[in-house]
PyMOL commands that place a pseudoatom at each C-alpha (Angstrom):
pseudoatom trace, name=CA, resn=UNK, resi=1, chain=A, elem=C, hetatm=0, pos=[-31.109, 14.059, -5.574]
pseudoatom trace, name=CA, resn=UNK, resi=2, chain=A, elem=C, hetatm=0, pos=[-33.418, 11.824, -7.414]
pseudoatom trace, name=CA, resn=UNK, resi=3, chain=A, elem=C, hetatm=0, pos=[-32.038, 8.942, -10.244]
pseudoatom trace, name=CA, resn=UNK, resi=4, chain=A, elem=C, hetatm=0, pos=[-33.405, 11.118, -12.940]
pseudoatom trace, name=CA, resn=UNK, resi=5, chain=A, elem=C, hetatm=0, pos=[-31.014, 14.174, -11.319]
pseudoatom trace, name=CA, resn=UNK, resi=6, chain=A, elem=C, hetatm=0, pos=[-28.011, 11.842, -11.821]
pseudoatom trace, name=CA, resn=UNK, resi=7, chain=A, elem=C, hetatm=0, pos=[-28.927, 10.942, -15.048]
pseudoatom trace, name=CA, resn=UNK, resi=8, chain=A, elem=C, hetatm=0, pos=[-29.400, 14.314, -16.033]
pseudoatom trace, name=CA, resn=UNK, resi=9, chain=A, elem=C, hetatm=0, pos=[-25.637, 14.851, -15.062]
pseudoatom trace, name=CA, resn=UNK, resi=10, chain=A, elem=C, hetatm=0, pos=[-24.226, 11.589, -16.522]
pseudoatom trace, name=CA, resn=UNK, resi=11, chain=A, elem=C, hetatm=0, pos=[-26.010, 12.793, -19.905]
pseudoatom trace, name=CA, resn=UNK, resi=12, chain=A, elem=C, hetatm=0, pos=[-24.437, 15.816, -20.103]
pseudoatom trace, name=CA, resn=UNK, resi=13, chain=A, elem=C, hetatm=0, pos=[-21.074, 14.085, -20.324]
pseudoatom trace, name=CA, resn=UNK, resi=14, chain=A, elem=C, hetatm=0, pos=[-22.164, 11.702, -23.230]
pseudoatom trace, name=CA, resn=UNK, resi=15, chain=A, elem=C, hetatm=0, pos=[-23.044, 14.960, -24.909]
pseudoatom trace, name=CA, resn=UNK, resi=16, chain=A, elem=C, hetatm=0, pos=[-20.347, 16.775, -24.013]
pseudoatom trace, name=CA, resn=UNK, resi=17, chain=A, elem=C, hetatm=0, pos=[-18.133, 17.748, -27.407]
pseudoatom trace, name=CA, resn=UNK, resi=18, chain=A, elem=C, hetatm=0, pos=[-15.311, 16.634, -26.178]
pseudoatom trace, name=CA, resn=UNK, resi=19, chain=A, elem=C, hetatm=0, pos=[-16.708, 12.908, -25.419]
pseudoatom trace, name=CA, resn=UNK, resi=20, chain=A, elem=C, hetatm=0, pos=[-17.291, 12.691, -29.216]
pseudoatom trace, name=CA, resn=UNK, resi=21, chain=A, elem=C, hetatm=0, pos=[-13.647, 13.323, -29.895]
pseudoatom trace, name=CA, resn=UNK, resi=22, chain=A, elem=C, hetatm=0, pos=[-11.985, 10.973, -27.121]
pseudoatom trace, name=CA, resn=UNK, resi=23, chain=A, elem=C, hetatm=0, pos=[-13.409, 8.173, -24.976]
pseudoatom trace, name=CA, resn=UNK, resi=24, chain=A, elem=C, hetatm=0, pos=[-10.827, 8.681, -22.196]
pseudoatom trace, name=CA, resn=UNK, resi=25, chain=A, elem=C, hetatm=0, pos=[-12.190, 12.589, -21.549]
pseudoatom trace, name=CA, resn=UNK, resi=26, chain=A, elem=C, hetatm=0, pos=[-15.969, 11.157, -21.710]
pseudoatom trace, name=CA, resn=UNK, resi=27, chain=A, elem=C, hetatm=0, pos=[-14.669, 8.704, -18.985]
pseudoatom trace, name=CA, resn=UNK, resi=28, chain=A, elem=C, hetatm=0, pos=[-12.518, 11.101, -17.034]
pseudoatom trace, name=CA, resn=UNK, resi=29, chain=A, elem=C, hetatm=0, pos=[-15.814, 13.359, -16.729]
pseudoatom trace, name=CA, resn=UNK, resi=30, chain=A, elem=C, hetatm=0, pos=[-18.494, 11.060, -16.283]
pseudoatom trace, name=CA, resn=UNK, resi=31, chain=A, elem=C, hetatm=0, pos=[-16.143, 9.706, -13.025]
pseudoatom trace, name=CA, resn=UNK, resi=32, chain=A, elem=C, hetatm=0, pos=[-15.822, 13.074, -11.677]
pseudoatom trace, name=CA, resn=UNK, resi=33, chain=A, elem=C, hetatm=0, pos=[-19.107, 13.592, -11.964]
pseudoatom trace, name=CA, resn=UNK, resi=34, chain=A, elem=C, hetatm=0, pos=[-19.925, 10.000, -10.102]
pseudoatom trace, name=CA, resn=UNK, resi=35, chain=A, elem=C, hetatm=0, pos=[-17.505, 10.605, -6.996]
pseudoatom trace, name=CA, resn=UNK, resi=36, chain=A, elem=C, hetatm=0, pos=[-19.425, 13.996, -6.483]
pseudoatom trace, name=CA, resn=UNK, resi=37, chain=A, elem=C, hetatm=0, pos=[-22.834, 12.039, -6.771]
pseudoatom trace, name=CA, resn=UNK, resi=38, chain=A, elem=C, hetatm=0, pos=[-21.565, 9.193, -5.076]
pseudoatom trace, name=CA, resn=UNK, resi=39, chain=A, elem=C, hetatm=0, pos=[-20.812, 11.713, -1.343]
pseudoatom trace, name=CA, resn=UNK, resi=40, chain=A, elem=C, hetatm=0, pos=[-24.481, 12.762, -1.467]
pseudoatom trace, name=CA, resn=UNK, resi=41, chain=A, elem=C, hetatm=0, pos=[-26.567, 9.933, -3.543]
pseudoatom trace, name=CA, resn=UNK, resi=42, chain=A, elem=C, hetatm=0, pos=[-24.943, 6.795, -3.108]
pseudoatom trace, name=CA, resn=UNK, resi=43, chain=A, elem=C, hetatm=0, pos=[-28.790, 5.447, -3.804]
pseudoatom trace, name=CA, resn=UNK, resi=44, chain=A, elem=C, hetatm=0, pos=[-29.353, 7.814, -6.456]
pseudoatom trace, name=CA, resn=UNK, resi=45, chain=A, elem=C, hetatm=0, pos=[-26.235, 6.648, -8.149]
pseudoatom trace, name=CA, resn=UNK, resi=46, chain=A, elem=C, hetatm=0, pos=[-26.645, 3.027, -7.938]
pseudoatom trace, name=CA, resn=UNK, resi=47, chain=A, elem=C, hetatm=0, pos=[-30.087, 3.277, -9.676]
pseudoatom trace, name=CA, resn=UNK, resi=48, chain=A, elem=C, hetatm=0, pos=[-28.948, 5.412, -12.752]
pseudoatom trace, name=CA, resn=UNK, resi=49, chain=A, elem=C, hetatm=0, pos=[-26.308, 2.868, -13.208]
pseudoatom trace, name=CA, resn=UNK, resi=50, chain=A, elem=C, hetatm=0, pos=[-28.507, 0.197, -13.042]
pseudoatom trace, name=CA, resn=UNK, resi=51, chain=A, elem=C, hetatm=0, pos=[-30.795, 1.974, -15.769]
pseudoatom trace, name=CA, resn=UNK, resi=52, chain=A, elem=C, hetatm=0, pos=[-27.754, 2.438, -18.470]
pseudoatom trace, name=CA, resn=UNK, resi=53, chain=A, elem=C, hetatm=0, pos=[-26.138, -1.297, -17.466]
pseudoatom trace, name=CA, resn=UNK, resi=54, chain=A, elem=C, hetatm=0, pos=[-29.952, -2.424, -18.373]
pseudoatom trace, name=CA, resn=UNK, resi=55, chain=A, elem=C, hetatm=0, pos=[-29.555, -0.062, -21.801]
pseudoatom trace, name=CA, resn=UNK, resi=56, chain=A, elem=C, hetatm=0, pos=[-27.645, -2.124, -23.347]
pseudoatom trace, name=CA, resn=UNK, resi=57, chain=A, elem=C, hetatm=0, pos=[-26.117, 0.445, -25.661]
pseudoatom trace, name=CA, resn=UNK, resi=58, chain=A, elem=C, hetatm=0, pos=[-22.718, 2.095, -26.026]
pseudoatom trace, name=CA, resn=UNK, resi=59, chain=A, elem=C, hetatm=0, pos=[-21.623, 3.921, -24.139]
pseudoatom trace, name=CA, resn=UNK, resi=60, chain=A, elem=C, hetatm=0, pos=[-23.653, 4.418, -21.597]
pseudoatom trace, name=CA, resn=UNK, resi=61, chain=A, elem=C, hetatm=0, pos=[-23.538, 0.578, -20.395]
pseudoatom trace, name=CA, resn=UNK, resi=62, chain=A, elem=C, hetatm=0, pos=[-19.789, -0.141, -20.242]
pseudoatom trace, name=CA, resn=UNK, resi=63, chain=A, elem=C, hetatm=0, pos=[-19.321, 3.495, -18.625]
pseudoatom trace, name=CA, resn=UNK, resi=64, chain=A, elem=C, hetatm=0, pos=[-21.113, 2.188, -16.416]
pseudoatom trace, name=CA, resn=UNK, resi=65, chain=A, elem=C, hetatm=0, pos=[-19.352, -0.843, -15.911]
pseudoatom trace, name=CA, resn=UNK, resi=66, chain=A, elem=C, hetatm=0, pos=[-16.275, 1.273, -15.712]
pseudoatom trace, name=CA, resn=UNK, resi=67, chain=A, elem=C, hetatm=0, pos=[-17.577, 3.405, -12.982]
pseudoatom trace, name=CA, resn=UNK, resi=68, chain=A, elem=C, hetatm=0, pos=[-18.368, 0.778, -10.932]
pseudoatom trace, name=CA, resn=UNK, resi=69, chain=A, elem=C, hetatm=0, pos=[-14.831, -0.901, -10.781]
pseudoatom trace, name=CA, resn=UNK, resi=70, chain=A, elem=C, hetatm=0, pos=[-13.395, 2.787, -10.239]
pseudoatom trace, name=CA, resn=UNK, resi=71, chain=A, elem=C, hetatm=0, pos=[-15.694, 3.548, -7.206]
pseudoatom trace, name=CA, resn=UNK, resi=72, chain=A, elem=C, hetatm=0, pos=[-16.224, -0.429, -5.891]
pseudoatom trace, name=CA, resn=UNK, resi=73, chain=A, elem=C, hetatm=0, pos=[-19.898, -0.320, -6.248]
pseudoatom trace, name=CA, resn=UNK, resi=74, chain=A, elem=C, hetatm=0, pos=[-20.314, -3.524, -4.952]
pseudoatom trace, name=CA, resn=UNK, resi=75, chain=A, elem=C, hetatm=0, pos=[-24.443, -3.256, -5.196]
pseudoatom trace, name=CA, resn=UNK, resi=76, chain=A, elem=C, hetatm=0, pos=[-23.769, -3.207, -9.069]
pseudoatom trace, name=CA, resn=UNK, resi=77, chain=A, elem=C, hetatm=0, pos=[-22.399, -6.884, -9.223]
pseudoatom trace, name=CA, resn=UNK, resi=78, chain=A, elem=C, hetatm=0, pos=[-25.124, -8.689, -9.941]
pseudoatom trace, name=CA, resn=UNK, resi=79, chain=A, elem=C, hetatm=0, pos=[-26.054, -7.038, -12.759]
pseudoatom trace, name=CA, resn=UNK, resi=80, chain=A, elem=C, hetatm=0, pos=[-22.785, -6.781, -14.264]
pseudoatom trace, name=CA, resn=UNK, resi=81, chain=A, elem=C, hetatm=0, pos=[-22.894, -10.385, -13.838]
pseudoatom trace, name=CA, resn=UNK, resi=82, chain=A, elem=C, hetatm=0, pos=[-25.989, -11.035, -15.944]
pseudoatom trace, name=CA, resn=UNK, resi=83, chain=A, elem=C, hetatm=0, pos=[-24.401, -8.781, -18.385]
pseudoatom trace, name=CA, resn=UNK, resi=84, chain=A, elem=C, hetatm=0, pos=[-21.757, -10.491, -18.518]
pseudoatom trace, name=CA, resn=UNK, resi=85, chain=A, elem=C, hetatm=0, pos=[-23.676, -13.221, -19.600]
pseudoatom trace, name=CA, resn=UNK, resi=86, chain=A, elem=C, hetatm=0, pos=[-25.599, -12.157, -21.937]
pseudoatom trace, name=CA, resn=UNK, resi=87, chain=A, elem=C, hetatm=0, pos=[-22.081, -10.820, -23.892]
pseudoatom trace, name=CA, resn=UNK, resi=88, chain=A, elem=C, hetatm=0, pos=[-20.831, -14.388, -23.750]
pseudoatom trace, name=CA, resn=UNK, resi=89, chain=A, elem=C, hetatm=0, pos=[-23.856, -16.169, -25.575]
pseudoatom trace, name=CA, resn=UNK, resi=90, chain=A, elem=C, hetatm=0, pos=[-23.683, -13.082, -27.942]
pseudoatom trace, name=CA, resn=UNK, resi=91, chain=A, elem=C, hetatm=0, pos=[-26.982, -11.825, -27.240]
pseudoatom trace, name=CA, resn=UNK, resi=92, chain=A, elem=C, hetatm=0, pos=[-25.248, -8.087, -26.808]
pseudoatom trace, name=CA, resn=UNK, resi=93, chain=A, elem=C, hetatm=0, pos=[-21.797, -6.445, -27.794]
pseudoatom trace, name=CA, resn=UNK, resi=94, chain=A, elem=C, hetatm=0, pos=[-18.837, -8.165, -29.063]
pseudoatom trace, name=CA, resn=UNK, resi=95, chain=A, elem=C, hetatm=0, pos=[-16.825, -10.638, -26.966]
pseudoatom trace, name=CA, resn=UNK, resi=96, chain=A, elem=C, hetatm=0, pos=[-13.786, -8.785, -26.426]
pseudoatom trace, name=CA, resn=UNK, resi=97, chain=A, elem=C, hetatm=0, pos=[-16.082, -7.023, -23.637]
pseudoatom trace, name=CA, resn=UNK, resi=98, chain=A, elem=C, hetatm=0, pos=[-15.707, -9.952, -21.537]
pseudoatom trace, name=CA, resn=UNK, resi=99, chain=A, elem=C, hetatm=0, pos=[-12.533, -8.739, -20.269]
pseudoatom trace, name=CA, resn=UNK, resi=100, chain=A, elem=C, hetatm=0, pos=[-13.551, -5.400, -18.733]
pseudoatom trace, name=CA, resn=UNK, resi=101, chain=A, elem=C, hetatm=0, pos=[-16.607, -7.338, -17.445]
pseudoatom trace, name=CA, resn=UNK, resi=102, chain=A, elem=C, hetatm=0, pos=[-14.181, -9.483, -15.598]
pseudoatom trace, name=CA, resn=UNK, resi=103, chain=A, elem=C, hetatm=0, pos=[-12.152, -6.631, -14.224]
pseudoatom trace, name=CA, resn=UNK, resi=104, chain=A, elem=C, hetatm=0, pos=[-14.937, -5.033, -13.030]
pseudoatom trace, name=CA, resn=UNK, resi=105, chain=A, elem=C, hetatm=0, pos=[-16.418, -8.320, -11.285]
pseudoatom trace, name=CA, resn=UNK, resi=106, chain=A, elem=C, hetatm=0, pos=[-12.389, -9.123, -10.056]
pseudoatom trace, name=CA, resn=UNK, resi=107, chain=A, elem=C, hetatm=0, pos=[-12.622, -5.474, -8.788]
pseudoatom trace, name=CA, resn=UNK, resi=108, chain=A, elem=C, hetatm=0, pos=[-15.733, -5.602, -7.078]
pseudoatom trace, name=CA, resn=UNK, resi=109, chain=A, elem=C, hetatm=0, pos=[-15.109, -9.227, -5.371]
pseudoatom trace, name=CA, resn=UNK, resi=110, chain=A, elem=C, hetatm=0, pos=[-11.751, -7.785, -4.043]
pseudoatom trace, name=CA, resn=UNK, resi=111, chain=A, elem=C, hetatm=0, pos=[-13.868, -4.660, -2.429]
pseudoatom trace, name=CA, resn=UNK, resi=112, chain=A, elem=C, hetatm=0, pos=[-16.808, -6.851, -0.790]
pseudoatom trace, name=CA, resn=UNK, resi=113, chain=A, elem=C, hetatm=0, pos=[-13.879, -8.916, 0.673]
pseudoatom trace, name=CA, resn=UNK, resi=114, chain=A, elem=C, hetatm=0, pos=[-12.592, -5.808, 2.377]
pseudoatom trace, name=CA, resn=UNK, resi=115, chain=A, elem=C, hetatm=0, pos=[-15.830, -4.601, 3.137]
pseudoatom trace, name=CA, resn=UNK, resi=116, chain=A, elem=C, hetatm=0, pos=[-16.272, -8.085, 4.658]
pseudoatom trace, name=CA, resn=UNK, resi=117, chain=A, elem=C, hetatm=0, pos=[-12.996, -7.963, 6.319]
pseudoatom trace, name=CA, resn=UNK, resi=118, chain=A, elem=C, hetatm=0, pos=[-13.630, -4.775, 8.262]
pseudoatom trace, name=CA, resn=UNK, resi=119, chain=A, elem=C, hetatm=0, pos=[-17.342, -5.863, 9.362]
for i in range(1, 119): cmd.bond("trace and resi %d" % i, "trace and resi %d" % (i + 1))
show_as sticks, trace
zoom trace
């Protein structure tokens, strides 16, 4: 499975009726989606993540932040990081998107720890 494959599958949620109507169900879906990727494409994954954290647009980019605190994509951390930068100087998205940034990065620090831990 290629990046473009999991794009193609990540799409379909964001244009999925029932994302228009509730973020939660665009969210619920888009995860499903990612653990079924994530046991086959880990690779694949990663990359289409990176493409819509590098988007910059809603929602593609803060699903993707979500996803990566829900499945501990550790790989993802730097550019969450930089994102999280670039929503502080207010180059991109309101402030109050610090705090899931943070989660995220809390959540992802806590799994390379284990990780770690185990190695």
């Amino acid at each position: 499975m290629s990046k473009e494959d999991v794009l193609a599958i990540l799409e379909s949620d964001i244009f999925n009726p029932g994302s228009y109507k509730s973020g939660e169900y665009l969210e619920e879906h888009a995860l499903s989606h990612a653990v079924d990727v994530l046991q086959n494409d880990r690779q694949g994954l990663i990359e289409a993540l990176m493409d819509w954290i590098e988007t910059q647009s809603e929602p593609r980019t803060m699903l993707a932040v979500r996803i990566a605190k829900n499945l501990g994509l550790v790989e993802l951390k730097p550019q969450i990081l930089e994102l999280g930068h670039k929503i502080d100087s207010g180059k991109v998205f309101p402030r109050f998107y610090l705090r899931y940034i943070d989660e995220t990065l809390n959540e992802l620090e806590a799994k390379n720890c284990e990780n770690n831990a185990r190695s």
